[in-house]
N, CA, C and O atoms as a GROMACS GRO file, in nm:
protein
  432
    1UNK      N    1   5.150  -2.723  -2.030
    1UNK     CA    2   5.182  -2.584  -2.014
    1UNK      C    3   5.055  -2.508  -1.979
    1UNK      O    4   4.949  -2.529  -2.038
    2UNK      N    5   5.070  -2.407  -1.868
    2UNK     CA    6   4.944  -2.340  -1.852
    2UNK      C    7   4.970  -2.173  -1.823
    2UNK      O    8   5.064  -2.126  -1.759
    3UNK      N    9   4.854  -2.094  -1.892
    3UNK     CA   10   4.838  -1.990  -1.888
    3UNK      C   11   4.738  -1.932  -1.847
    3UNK      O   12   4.632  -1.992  -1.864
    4UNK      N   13   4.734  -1.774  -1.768
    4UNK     CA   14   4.624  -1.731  -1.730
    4UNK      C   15   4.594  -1.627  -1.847
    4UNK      O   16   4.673  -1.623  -1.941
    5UNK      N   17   4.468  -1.534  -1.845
    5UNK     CA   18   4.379  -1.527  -1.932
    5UNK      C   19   4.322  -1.384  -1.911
    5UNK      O   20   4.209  -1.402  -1.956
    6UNK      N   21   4.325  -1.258  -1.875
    6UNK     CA   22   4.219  -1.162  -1.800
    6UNK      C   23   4.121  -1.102  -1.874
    6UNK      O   24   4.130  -1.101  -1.997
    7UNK      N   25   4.065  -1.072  -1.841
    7UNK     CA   26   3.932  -0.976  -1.920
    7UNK      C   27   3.810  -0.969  -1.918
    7UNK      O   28   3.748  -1.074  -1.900
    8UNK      N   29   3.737  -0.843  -1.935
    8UNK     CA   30   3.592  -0.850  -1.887
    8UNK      C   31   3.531  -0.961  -1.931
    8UNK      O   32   3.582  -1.043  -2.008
    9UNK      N   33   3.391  -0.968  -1.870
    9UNK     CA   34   3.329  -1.112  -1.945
    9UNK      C   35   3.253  -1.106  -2.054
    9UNK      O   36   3.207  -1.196  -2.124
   10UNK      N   37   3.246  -0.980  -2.063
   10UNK     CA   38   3.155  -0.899  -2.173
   10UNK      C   39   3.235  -0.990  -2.301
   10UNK      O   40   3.168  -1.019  -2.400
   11UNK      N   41   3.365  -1.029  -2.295
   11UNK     CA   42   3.502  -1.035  -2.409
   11UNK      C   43   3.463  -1.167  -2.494
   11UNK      O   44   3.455  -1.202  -2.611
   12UNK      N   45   3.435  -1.243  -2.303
   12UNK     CA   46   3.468  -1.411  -2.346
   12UNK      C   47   3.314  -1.501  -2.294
   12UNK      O   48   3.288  -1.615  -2.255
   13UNK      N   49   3.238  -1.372  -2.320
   13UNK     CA   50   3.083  -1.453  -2.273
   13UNK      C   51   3.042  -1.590  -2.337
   13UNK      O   52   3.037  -1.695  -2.274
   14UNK      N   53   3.018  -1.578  -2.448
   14UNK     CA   54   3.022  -1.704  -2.553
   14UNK      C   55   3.094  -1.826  -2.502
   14UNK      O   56   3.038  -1.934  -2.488
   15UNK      N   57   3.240  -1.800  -2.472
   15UNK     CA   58   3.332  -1.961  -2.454
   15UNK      C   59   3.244  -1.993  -2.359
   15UNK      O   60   3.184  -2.100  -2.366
   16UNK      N   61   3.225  -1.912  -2.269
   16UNK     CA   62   3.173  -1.961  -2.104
   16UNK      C   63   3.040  -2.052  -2.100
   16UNK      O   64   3.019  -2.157  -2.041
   17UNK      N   65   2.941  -1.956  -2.202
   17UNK     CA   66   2.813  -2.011  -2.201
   17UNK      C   67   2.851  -2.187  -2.288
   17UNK      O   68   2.792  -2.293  -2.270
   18UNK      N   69   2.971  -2.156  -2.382
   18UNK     CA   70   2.940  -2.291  -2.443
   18UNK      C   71   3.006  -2.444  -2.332
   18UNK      O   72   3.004  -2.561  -2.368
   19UNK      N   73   3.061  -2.388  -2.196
   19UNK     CA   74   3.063  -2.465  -2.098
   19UNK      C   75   2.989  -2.538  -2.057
   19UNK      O   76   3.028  -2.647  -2.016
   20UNK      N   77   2.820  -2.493  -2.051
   20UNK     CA   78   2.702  -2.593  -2.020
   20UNK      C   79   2.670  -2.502  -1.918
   20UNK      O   80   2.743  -2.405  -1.897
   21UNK      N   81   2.552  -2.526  -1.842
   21UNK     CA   82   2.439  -2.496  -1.787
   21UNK      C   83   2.485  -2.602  -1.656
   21UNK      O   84   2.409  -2.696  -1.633
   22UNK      N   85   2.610  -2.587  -1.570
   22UNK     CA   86   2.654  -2.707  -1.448
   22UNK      C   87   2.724  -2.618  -1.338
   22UNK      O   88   2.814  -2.652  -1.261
   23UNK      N   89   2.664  -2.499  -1.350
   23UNK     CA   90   2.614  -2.398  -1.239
   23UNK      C   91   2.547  -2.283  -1.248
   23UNK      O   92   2.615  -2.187  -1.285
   24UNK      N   93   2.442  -2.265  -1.227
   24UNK     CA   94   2.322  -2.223  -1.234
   24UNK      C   95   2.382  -2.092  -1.204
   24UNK      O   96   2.394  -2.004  -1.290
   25UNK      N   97   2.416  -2.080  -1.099
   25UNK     CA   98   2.462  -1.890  -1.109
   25UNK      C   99   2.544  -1.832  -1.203
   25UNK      O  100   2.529  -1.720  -1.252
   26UNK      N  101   2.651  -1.929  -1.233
   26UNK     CA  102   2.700  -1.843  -1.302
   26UNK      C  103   2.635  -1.813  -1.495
   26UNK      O  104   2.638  -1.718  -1.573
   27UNK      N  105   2.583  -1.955  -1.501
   27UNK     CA  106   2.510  -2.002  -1.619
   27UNK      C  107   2.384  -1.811  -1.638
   27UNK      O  108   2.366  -1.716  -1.715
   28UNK      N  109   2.342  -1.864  -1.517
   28UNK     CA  110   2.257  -1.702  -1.526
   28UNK      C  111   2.330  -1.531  -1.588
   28UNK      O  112   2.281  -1.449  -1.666
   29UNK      N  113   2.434  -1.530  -1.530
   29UNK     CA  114   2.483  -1.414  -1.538
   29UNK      C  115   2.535  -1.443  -1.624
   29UNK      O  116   2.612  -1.347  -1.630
   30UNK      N  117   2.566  -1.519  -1.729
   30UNK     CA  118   2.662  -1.537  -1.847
   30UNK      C  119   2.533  -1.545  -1.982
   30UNK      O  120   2.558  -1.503  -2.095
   31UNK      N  121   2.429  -1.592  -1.952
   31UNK     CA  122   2.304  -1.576  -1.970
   31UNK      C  123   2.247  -1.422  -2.016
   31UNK      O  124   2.198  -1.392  -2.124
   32UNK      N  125   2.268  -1.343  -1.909
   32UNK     CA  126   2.166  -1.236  -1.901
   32UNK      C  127   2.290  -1.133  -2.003
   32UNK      O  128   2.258  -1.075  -2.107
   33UNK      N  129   2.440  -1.132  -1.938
   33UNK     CA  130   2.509  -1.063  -2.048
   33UNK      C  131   2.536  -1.097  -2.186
   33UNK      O  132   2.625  -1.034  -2.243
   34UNK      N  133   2.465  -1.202  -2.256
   34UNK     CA  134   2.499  -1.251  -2.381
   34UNK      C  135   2.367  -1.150  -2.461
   34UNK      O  136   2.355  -1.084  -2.564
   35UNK      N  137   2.288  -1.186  -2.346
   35UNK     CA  138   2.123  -1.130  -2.384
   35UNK      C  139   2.115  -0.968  -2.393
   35UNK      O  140   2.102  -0.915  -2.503
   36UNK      N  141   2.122  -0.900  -2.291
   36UNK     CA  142   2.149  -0.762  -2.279
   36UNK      C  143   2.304  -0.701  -2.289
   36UNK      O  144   2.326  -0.581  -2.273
   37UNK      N  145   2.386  -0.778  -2.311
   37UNK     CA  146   2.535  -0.674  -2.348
   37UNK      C  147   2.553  -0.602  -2.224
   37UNK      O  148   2.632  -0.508  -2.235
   38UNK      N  149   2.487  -0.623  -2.073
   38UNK     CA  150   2.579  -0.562  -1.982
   38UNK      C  151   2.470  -0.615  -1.855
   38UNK      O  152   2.351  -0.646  -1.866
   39UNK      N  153   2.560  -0.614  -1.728
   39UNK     CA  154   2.523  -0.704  -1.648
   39UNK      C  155   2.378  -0.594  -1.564
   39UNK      O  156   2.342  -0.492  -1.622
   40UNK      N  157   2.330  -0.622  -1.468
   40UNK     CA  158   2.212  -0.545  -1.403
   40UNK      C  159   2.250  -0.451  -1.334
   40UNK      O  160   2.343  -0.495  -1.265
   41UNK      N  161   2.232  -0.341  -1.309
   41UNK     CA  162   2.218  -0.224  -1.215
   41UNK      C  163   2.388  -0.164  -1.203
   41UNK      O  164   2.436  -0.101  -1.109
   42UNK      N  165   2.464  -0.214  -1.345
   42UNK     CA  166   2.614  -0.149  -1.311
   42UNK      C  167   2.684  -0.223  -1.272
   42UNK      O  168   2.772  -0.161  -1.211
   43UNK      N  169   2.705  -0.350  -1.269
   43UNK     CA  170   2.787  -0.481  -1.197
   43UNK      C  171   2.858  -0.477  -1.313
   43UNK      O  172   2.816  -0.448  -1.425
   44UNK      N  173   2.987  -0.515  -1.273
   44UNK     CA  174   3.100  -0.534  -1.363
   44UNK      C  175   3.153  -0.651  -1.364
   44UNK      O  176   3.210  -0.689  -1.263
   45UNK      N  177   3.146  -0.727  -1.465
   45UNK     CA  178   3.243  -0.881  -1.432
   45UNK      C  179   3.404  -0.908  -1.470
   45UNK      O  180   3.451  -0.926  -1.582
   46UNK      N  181   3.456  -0.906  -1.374
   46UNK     CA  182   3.622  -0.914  -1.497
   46UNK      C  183   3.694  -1.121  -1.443
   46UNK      O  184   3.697  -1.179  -1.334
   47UNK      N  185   3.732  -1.161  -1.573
   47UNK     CA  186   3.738  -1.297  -1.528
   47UNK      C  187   3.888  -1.268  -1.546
   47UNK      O  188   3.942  -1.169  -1.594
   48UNK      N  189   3.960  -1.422  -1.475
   48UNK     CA  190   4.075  -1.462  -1.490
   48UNK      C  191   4.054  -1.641  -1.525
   48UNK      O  192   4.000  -1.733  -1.463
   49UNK      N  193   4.127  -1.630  -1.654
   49UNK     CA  194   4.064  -1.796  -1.712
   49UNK      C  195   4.231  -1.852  -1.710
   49UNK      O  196   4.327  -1.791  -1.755
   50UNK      N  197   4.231  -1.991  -1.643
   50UNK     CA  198   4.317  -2.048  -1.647
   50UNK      C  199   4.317  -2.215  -1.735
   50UNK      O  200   4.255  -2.315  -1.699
   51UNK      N  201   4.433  -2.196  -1.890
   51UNK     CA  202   4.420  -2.262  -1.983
   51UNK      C  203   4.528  -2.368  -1.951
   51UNK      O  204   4.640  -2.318  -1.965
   52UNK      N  205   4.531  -2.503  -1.910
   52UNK     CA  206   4.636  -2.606  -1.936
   52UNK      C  207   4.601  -2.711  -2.021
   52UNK      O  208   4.512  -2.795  -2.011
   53UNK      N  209   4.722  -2.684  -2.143
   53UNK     CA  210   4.745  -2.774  -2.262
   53UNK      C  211   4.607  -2.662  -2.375
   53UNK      O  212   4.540  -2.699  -2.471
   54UNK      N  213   4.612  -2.553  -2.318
   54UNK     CA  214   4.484  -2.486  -2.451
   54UNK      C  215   4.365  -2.523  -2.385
   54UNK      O  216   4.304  -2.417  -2.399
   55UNK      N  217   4.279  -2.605  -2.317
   55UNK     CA  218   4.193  -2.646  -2.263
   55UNK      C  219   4.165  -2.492  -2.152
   55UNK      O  220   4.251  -2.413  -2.111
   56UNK      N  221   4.048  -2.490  -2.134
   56UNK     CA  222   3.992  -2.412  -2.016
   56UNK      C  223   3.961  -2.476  -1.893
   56UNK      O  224   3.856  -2.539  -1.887
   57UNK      N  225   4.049  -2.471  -1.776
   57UNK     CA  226   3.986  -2.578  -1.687
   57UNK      C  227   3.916  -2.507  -1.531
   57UNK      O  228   3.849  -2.556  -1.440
   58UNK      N  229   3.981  -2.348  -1.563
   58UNK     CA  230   3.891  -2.322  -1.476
   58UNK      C  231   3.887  -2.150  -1.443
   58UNK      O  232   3.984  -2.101  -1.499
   59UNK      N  233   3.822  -2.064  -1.382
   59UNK     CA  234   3.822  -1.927  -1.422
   59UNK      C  235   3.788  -1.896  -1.259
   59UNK      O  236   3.727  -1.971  -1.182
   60UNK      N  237   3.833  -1.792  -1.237
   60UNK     CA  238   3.788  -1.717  -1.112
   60UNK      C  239   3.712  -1.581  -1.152
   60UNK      O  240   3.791  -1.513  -1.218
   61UNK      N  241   3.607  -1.526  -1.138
   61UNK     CA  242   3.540  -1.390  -1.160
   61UNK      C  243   3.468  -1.296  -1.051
   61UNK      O  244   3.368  -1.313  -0.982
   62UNK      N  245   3.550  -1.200  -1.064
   62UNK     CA  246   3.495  -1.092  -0.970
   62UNK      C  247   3.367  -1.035  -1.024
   62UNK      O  248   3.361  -0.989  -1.138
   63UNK      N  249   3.269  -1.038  -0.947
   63UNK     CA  250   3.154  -0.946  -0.985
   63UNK      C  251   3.191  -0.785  -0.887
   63UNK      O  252   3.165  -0.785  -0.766
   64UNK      N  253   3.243  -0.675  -0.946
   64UNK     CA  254   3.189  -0.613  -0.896
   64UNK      C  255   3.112  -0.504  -0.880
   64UNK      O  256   3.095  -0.455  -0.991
   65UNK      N  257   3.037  -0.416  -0.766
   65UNK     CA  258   2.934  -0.387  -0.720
   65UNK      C  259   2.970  -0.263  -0.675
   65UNK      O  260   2.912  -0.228  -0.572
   66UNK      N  261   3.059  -0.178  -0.727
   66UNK     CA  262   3.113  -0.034  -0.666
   66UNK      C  263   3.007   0.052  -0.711
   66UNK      O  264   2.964   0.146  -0.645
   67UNK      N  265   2.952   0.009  -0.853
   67UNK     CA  266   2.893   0.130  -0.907
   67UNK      C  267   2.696   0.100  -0.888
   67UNK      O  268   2.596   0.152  -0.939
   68UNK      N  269   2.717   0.009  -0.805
   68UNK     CA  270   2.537  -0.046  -0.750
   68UNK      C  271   2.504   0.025  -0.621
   68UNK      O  272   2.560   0.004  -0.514
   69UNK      N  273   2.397   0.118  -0.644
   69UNK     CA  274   2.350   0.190  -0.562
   69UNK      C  275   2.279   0.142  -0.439
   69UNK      O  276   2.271   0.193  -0.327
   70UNK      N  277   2.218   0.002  -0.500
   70UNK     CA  278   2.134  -0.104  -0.463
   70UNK      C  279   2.232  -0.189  -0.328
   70UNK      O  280   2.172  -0.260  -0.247
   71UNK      N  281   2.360  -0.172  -0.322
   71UNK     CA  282   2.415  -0.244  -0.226
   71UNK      C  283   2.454  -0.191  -0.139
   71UNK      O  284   2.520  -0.258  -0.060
   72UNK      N  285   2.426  -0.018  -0.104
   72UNK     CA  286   2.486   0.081   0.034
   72UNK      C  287   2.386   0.019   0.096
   72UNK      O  288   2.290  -0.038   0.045
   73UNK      N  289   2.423   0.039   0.249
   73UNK     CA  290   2.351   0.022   0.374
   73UNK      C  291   2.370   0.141   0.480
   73UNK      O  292   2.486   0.178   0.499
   74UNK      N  293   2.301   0.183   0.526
   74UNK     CA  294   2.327   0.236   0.649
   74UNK      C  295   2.270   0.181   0.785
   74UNK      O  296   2.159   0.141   0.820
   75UNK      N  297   2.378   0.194   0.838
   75UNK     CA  298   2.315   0.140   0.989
   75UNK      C  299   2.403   0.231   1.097
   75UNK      O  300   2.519   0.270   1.088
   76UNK      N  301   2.307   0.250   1.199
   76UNK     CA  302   2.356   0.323   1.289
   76UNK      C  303   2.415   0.452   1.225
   76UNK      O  304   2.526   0.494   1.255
   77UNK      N  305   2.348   0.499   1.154
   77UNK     CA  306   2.464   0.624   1.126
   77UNK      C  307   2.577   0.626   1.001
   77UNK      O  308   2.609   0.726   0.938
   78UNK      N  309   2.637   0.463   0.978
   78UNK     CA  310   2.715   0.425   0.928
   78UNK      C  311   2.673   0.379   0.768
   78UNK      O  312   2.566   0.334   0.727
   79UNK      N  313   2.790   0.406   0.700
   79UNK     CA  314   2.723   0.371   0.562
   79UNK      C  315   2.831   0.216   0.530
   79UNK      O  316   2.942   0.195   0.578
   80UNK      N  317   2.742   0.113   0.421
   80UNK     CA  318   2.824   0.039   0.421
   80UNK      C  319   2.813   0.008   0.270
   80UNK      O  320   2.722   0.052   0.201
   81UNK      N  321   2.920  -0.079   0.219
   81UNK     CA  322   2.911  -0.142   0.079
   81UNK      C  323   2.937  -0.225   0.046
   81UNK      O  324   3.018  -0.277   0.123
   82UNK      N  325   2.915  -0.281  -0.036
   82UNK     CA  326   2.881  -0.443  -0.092
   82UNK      C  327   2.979  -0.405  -0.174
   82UNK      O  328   2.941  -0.334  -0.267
   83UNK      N  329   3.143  -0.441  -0.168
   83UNK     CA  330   3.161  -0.478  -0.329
   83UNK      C  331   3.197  -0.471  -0.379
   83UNK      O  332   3.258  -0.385  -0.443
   84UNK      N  333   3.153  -0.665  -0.375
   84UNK     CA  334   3.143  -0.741  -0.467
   84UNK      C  335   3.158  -0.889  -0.465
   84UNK      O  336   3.152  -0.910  -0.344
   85UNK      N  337   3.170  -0.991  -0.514
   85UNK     CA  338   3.163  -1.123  -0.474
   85UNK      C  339   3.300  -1.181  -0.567
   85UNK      O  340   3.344  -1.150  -0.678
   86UNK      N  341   3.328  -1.252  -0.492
   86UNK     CA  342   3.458  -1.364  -0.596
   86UNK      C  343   3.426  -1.503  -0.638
   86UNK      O  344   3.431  -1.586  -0.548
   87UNK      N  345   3.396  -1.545  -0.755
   87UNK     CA  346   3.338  -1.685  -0.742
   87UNK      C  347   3.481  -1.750  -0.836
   87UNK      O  348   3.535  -1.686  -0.926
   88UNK      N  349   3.535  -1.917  -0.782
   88UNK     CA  350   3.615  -1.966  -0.841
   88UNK      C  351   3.529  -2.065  -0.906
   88UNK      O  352   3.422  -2.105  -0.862
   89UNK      N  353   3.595  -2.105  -1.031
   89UNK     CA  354   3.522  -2.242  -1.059
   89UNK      C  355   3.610  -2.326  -1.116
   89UNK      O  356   3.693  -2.284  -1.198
   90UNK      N  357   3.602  -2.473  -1.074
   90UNK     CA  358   3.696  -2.530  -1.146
   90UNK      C  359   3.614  -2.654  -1.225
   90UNK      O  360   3.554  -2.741  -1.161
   91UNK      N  361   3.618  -2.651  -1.368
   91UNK     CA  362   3.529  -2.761  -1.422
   91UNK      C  363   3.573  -2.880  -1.371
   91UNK      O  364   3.682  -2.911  -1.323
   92UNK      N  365   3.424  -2.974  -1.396
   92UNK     CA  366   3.496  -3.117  -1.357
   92UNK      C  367   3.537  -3.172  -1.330
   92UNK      O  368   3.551  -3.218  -1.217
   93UNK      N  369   3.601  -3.208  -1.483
   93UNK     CA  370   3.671  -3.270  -1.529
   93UNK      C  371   3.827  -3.279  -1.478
   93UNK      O  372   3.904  -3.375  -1.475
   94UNK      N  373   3.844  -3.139  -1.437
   94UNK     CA  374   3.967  -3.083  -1.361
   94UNK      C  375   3.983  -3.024  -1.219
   94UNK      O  376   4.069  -2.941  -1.189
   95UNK      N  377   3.876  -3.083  -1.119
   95UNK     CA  378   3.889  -3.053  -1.002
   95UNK      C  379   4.007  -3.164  -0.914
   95UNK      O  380   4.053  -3.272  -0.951
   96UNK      N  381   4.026  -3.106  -0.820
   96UNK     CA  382   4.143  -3.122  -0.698
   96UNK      C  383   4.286  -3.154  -0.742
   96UNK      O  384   4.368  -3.234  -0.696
   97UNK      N  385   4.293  -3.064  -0.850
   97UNK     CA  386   4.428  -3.103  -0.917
   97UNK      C  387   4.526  -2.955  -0.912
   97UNK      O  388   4.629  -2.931  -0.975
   98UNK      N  389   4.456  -2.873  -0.818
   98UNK     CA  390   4.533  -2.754  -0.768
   98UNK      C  391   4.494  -2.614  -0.858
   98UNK      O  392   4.542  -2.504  -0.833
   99UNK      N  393   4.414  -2.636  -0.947
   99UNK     CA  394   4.375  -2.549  -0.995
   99UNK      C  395   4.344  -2.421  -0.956
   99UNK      O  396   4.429  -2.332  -0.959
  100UNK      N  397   4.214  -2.400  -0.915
  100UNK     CA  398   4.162  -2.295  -0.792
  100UNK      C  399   4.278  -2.252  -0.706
  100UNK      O  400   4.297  -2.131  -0.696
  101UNK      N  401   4.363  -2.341  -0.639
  101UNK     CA  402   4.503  -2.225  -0.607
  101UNK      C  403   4.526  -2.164  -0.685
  101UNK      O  404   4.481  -2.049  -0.693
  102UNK      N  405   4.595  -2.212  -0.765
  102UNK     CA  406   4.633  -2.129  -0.920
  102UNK      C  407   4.596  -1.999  -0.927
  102UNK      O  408   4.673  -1.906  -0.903
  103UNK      N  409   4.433  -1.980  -0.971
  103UNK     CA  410   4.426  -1.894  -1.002
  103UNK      C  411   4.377  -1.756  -0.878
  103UNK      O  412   4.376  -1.633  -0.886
  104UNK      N  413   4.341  -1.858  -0.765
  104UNK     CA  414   4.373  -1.770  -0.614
  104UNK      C  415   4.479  -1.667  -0.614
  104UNK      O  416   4.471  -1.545  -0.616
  105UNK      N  417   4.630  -1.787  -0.608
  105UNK     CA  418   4.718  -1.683  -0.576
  105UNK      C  419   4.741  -1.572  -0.761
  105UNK      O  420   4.793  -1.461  -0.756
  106UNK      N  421   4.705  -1.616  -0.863
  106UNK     CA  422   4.704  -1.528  -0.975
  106UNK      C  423   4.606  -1.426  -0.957
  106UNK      O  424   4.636  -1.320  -1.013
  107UNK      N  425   4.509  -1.426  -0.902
  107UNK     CA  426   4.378  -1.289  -0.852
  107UNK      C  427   4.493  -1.219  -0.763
  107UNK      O  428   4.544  -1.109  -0.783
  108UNK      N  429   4.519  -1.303  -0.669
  108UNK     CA  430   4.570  -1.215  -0.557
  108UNK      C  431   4.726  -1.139  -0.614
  108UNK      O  432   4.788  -1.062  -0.540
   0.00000   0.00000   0.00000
């Protein structure tokens, strides 16, 4: 049986970090909000964790970047914005077993 999961990461920082250090980016940012209680320059993280059988096998998280001043551009006249990034992850242990759809079409 499987269920999805939502909520800032601020919520569920801890489970994540006790995942291991077996991707460096996200390991960082799960890192820096355990440490300081909120991510850099106004970035917001909200996850969607997807649980089969109670197990965590894999989470999708939006970083985003609406309220980062640091990511307008202008060019030509034009202003632009960053934001934000989508990262999926599927542990391991539980890759190509359709997961990451999962929680694709559950983001979307």
């Amino acid at each position: 049986m499987s269920r999805f999961e939502r909520c800032n990461v601020k919520t569920c920082v801890h489970e994540l970090l006790a995942l291991g250090n077996n991707n460096p980016r996200m390991w960082n940012l799960f890192n820096w909000l355990a440490t300081h209680d909120e991510l850099q320059y106004g970035t917001q993280a909200e996850i969607i964790k997807l649980y089969v059988e109670d197990k965590l096998v894999g989470y999708s998280l939006l970083e985003n970047y609406q309220a980062r001043t640091d990511k307008v551009v202008q060019h030509k006249g034009v202003t632009y914005q960053d934001l934000g990034v989508v990262h999926f992850r599927t542990l391991d242990l539980y890759r190509n077993k359709g997961y990451a759809t999962l929680l694709a079409k559950e983001m979307y």
